[in-house]
OpenMM code with the backbone's topology and positions (N, CA, C; nanometers):
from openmm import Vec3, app, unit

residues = "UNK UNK UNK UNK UNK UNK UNK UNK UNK UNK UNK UNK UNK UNK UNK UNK UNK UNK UNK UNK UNK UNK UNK UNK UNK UNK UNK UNK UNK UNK UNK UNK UNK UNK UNK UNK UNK UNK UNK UNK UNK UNK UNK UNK UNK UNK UNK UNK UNK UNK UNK UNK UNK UNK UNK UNK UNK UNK UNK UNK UNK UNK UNK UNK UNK UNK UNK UNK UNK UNK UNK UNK UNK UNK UNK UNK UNK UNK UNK UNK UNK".split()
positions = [
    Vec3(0.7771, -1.0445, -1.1501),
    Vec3(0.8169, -0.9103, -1.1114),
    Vec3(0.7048, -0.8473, -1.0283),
    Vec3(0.7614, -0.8207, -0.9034),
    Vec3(0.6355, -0.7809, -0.8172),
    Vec3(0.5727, -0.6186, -0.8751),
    Vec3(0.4598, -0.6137, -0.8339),
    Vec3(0.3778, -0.4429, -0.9026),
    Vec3(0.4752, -0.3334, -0.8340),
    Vec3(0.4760, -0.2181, -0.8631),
    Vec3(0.5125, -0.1289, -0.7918),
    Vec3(0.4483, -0.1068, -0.6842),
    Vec3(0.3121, -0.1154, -0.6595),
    Vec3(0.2984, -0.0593, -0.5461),
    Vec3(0.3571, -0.1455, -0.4249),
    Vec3(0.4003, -0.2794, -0.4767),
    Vec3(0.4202, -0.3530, -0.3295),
    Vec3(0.5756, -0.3600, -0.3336),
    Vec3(0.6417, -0.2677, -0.4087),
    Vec3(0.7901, -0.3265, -0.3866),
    Vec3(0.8850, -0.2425, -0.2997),
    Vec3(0.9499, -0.3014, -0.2361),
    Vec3(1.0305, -0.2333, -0.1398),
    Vec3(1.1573, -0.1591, -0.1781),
    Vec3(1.1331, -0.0401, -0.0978),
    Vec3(1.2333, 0.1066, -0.1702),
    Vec3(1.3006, 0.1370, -0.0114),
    Vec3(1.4366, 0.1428, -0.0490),
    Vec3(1.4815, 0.2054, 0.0252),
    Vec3(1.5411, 0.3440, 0.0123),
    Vec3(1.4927, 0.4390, 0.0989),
    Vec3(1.4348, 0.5984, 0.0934),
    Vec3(1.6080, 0.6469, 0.1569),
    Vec3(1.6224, 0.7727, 0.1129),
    Vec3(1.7273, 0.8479, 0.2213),
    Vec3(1.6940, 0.8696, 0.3196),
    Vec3(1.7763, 0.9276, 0.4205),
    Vec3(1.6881, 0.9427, 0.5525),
    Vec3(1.6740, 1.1008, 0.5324),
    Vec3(1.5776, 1.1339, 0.6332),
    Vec3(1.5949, 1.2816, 0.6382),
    Vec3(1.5115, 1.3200, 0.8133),
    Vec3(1.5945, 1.4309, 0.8627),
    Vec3(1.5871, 1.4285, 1.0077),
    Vec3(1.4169, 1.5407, 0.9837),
    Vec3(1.3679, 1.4780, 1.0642),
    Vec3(1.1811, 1.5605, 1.0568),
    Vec3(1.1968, 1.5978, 1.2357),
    Vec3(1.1346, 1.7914, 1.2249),
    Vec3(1.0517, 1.8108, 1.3720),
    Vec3(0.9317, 1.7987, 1.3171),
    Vec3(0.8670, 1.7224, 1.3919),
    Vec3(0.6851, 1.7767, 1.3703),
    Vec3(0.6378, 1.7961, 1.5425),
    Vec3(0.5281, 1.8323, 1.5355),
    Vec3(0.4198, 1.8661, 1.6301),
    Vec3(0.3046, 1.8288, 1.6512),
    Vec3(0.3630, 1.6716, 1.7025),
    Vec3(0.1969, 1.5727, 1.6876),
    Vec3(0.1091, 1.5573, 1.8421),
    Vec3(0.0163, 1.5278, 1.8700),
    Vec3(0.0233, 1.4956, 1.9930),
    Vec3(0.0293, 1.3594, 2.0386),
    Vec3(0.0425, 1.3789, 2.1825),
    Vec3(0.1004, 1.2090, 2.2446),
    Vec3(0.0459, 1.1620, 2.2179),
    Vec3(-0.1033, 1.1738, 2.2412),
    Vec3(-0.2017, 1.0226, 2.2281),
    Vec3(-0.1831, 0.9847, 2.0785),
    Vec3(-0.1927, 1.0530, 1.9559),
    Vec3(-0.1832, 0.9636, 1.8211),
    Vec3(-0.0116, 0.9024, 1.8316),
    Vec3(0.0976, 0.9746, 1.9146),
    Vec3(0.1840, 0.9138, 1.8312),
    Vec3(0.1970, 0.7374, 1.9838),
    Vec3(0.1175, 0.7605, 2.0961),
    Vec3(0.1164, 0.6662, 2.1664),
    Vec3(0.0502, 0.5365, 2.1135),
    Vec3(-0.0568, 0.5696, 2.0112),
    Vec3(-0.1666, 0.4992, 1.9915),
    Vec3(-0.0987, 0.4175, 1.8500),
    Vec3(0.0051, 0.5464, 1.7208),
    Vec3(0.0784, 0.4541, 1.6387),
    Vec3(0.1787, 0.3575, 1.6848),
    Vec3(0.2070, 0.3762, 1.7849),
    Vec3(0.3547, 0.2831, 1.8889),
    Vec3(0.2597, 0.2095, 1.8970),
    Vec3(0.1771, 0.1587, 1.9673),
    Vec3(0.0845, 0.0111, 2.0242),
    Vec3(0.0593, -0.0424, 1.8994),
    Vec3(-0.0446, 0.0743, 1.8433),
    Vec3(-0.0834, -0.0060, 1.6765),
    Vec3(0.0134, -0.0885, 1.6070),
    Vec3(0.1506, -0.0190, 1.6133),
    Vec3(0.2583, -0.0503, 1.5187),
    Vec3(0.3367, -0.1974, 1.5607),
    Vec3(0.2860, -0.1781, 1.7193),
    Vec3(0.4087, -0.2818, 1.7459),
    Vec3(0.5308, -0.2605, 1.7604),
    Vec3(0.5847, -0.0874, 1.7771),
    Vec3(0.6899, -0.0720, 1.7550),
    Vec3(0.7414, 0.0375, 1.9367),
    Vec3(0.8609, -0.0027, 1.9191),
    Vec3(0.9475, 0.0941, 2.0677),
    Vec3(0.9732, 0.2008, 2.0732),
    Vec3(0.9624, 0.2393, 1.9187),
    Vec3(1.0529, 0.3764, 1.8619),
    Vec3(0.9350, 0.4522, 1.7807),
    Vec3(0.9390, 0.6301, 1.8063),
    Vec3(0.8508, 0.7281, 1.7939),
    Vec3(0.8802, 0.6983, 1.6020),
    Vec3(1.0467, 0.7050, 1.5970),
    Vec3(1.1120, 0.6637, 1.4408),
    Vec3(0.9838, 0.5494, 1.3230),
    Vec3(1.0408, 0.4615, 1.4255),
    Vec3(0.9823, 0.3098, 1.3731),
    Vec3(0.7845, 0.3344, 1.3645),
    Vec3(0.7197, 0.4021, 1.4654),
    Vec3(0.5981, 0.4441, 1.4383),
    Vec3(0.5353, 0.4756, 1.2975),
    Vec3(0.6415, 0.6234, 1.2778),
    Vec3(0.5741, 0.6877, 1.1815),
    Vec3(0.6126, 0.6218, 1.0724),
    Vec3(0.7463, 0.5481, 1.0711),
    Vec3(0.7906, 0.4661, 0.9416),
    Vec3(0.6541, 0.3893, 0.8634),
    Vec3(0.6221, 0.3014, 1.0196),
    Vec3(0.4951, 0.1761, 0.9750),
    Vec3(0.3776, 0.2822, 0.8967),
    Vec3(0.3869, 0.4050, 0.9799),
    Vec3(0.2483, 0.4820, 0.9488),
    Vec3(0.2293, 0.4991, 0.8169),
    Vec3(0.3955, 0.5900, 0.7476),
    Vec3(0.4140, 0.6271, 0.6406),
    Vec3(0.3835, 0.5128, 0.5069),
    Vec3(0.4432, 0.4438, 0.5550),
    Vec3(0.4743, 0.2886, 0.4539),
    Vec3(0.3413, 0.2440, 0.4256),
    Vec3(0.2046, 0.2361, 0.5590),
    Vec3(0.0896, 0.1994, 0.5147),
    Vec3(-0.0204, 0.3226, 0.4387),
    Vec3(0.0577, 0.4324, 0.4574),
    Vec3(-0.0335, 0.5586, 0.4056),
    Vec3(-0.0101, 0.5222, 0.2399),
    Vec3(0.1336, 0.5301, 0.2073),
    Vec3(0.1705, 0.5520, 0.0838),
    Vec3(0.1236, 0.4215, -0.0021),
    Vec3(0.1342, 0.3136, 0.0417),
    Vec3(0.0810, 0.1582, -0.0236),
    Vec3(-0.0952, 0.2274, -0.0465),
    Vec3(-0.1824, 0.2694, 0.0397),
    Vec3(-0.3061, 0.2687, 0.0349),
    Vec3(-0.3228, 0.3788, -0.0571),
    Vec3(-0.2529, 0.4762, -0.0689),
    Vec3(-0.2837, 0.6123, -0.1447),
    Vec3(-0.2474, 0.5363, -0.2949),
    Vec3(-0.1465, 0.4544, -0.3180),
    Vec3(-0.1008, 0.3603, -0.4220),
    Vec3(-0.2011, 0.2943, -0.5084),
    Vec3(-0.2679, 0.2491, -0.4098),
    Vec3(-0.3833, 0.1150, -0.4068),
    Vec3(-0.4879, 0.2152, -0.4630),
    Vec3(-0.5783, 0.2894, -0.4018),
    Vec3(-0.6483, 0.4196, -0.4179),
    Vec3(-0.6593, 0.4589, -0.5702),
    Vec3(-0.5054, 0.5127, -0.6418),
    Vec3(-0.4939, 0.5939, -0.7362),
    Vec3(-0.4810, 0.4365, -0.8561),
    Vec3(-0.4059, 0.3260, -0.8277),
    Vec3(-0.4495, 0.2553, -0.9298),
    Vec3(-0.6315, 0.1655, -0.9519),
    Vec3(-0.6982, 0.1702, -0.8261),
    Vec3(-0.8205, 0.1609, -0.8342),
    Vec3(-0.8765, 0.2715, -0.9530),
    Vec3(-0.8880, 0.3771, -0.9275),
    Vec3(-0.9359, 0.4569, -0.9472),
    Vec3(-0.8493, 0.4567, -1.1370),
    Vec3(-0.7215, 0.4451, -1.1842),
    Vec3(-0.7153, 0.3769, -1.2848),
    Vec3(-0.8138, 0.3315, -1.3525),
    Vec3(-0.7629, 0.1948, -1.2950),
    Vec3(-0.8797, 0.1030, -1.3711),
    Vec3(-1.0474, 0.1369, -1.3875),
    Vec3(-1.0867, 0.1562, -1.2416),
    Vec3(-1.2358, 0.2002, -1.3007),
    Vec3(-1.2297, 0.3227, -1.4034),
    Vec3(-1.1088, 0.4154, -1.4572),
    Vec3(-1.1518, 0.4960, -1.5658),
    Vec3(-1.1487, 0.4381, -1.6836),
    Vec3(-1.0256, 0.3392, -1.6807),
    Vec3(-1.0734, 0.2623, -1.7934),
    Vec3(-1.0280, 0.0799, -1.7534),
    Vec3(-1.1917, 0.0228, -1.7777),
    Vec3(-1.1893, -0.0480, -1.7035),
    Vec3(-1.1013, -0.1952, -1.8191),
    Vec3(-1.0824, -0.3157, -1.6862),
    Vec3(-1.0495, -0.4847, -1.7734),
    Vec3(-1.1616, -0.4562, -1.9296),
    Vec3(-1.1064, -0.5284, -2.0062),
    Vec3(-1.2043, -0.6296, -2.1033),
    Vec3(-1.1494, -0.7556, -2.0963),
    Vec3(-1.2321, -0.8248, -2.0985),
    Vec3(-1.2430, -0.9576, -2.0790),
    Vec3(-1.2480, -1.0106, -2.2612),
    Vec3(-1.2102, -1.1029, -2.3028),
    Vec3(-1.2287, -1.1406, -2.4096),
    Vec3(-1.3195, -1.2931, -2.4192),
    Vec3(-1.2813, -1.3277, -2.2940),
    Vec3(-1.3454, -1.4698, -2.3036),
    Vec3(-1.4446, -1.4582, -2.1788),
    Vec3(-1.5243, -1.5669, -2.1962),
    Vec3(-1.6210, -1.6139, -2.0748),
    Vec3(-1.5656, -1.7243, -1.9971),
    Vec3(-1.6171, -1.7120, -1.8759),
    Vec3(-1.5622, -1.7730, -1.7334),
    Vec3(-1.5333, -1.9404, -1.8222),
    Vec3(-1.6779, -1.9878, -1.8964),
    Vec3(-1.6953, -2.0763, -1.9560),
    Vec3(-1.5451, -2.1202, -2.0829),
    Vec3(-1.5392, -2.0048, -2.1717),
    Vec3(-1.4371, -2.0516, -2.2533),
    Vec3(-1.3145, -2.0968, -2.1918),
    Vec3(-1.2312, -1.9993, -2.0716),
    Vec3(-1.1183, -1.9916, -2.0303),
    Vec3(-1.1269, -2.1308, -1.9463),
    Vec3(-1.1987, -2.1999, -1.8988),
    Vec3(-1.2061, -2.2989, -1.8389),
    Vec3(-1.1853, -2.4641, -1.9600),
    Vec3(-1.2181, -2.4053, -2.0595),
    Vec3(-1.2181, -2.5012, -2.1793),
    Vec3(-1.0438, -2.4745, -2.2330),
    Vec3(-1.0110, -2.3755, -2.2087),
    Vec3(-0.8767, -2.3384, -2.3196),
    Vec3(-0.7889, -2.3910, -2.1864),
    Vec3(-0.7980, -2.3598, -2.0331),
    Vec3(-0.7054, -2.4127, -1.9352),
    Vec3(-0.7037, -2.5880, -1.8952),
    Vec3(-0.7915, -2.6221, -1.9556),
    Vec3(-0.8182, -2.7778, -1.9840),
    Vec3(-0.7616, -2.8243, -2.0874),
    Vec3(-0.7295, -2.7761, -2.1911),
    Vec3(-0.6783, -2.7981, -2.2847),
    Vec3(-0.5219, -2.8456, -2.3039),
] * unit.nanometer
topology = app.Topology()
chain = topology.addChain("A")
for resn in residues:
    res = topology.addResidue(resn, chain)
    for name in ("N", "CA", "C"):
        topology.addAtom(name, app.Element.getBySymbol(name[0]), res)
């Protein structure tokens, strides 16, 4: 079962004005690889929200961090096994 942060959602649509200027939304079109002002901000959105994802479960874990129960050494003895 893939994590949440990497699984693919399909969103409603919803019609957006914004007020960006050319050069960022020229510069997300090249970056993106994409033809469409649409398809831009999609890629933009999709990589904002994965990283803000990534970010807040980092930040998780370092509050409370792995325990390990075994050493590099044991788990190598019990996967041999």
């Amino acid at each position: 079962m893939p994590h949440r942060i990497f699984e693919k959602r399909e969103y409603k649509q919803m019609k957006v004005t914004a007020l960006l200027p050319d050069e960022m939304i020229r510069e997300a079109m090249e970056l993106s690889d994409t033809s469409s002002v649409t398809d831009a901000l999609k890629t933009a959105l999709t990589h904002y929200i994965s990283i803000e994802k990534i970010k807040r479960a980092s930040e998780s874990i370092a509050a409370e961090p792995l325990v390990f129960y075994y050493t590099a050494e044991e788990l190598r003895f019990k996967n041999q096994s």
